[in-house]
ZAMARMAR-703642 format. One record per residue: x, y, z of N, C-alpha, C, O in turn; residue number from 1; residue in three letters. Coordinates in steps of 0.1 Angstrom, whole numbers. Layout:
// ZAMARMAR-703642
R    nX    nY    nZ   caX   caY   caZ    cX    cY    cZ    oX    oY    oZ   n res
R     X     Y     Z     X     Y     Z     X     Y     Z     X     Y     Z NUM ALA
...
//
This chain:
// ZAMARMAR-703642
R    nX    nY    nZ   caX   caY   caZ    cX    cY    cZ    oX    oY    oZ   n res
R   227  -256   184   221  -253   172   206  -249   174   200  -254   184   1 UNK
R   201  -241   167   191  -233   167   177  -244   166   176  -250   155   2 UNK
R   168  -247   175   160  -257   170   150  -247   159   146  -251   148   3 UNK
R   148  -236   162   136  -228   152   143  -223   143   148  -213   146   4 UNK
R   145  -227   126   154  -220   119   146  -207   115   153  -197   115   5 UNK
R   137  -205   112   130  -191   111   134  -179   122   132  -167   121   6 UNK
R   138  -184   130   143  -169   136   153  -168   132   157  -159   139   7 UNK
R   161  -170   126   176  -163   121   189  -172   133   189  -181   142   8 UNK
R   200  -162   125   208  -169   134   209  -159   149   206  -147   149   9 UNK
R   212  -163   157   214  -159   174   224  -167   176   227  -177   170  10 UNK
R   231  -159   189   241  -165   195   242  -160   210   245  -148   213  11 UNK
R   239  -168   217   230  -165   227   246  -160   236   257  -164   233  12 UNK
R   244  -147   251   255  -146   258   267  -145   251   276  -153   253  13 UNK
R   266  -133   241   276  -129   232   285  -119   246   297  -117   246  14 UNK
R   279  -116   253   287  -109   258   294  -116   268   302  -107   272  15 UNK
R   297  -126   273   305  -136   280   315  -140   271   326  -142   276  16 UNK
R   315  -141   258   327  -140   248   331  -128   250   341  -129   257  17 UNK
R   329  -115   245   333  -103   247   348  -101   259   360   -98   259  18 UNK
R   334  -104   271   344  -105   284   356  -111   287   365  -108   295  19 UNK
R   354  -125   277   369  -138   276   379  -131   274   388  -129   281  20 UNK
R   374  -124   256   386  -119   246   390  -100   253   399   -92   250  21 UNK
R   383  -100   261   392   -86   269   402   -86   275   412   -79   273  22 UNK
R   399  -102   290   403  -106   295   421  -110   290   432  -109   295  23 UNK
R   416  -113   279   427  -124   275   435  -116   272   446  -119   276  24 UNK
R   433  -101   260   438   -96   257   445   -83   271   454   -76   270  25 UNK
R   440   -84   279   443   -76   296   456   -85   296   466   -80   292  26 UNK
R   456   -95   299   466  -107   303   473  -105   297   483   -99   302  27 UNK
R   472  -107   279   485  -109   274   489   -96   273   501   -98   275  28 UNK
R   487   -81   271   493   -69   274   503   -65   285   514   -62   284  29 UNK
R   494   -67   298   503   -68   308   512   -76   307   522   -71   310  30 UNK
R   513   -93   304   523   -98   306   538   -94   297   550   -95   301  31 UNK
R   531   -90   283   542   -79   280   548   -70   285   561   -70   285  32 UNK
R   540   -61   290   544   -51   292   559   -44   303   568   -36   303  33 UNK
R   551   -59   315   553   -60   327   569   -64   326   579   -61   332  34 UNK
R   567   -72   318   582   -82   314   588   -74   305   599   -79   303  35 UNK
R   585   -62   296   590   -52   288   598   -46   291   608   -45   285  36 UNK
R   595   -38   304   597   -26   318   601   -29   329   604   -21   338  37 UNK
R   600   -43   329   608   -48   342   597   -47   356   599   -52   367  38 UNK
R   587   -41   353   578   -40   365   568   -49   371   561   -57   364  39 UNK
R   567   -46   386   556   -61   388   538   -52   390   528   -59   393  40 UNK
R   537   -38   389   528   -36   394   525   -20   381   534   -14   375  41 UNK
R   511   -18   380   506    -8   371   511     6   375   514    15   368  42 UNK
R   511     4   387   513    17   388   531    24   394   534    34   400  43 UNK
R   539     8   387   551    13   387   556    15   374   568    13   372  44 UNK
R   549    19   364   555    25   351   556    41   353   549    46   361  45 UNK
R   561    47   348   566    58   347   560    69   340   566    71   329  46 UNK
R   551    79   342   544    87   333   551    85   313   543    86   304  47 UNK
R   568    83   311   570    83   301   567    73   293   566    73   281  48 UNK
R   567    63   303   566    49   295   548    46   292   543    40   282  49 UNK
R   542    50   301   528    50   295   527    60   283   517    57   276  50 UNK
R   531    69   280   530    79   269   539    72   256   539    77   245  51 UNK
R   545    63   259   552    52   248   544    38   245   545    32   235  52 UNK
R   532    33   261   525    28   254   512    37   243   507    35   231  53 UNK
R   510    44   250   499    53   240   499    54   228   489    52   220  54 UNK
R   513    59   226   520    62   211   517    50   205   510    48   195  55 UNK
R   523    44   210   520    23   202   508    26   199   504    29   188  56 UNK
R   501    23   211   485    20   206   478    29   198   468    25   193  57 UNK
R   481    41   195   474    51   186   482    49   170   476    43   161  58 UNK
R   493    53   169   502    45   160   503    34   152   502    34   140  59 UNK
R   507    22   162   507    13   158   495     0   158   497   -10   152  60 UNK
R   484     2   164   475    -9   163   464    -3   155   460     7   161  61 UNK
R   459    -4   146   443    -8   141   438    -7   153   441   -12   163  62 UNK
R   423     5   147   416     9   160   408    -5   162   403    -7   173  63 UNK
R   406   -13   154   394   -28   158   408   -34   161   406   -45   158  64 UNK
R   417   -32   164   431   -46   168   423   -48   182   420   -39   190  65 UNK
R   422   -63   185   419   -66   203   427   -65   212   425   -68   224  66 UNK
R   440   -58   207   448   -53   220   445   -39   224   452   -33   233  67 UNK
R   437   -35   219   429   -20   216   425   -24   235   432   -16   242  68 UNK
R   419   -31   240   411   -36   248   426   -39   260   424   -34   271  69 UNK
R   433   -43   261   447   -47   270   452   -28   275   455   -24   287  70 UNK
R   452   -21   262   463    -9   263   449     1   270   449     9   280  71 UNK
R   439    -3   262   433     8   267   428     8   288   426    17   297  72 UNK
R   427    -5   289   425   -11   304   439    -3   310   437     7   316  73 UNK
R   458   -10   307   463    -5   312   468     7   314   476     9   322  74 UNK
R   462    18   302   466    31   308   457    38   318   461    47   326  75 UNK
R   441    33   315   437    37   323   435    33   338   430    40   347  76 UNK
R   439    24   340   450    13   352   457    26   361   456    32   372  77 UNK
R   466    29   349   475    34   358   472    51   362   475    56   373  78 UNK
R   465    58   352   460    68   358   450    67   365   448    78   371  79 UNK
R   440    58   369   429    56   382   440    54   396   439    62   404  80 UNK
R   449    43   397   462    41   406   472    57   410   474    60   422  81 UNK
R   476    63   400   481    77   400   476    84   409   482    86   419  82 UNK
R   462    89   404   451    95   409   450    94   428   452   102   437  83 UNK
R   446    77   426   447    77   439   455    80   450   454    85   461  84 UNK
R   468    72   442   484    77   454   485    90   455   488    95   466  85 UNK
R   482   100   443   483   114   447   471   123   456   472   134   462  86 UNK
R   460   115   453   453   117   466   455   114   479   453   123   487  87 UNK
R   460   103   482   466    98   497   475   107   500   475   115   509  88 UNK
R   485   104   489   496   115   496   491   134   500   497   142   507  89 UNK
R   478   137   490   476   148   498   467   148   513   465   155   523  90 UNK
R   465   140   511   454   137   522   467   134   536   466   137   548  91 UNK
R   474   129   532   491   125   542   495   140   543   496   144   555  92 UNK
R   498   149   535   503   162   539   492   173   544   495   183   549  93 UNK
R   483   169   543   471   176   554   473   172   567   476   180   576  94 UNK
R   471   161   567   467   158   586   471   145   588   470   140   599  95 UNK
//
């Protein structure tokens, strides 16, 4: 509790909450998802099935819904992962 009531209310390290409820919502998406699709890793979903989560998330959630924060981590998960395997692999068919 605030010992000075004249400054208003504060809530000190709001952003350490922020980071909980991301977190939490990262967790509980993936553990859906994962157990959804049968997969144990991000970057074993399938370009189609990320474009069916997308649809969900644009569709179906309220842009303030906190799973907004789970879908938007894992799609971009899996295209940073993508990205990279298809770099390796060109970097593998070079030299």
């Amino acid at each position: 509790m605030s010992e000075n009531k004249e400054e208003g209310f504060y809530w000190h390290r709001t952003h350490k909450v922020d980071e909980w409820v991301e977190n939490e919502m990262i967790e509980c998406v993936w553990d859906y998802v994962s157990e959804f699709y049968g997969v144990e890793e991000v970057i074993d979903l399938t370009e189609e099935q990320i474009a069916e989560l997308d649809a969900f998330r644009t569709d179906e959630l309220n842009d303030y819904s906190p799973l907004q924060y789970g879908f938007s981590w894992l799609i971009s998960t899996h295209e940073a992962e993508s990205w990279e395997a298809e770099q390796e692999e060109n970097s593998d068919d070079n030299g």
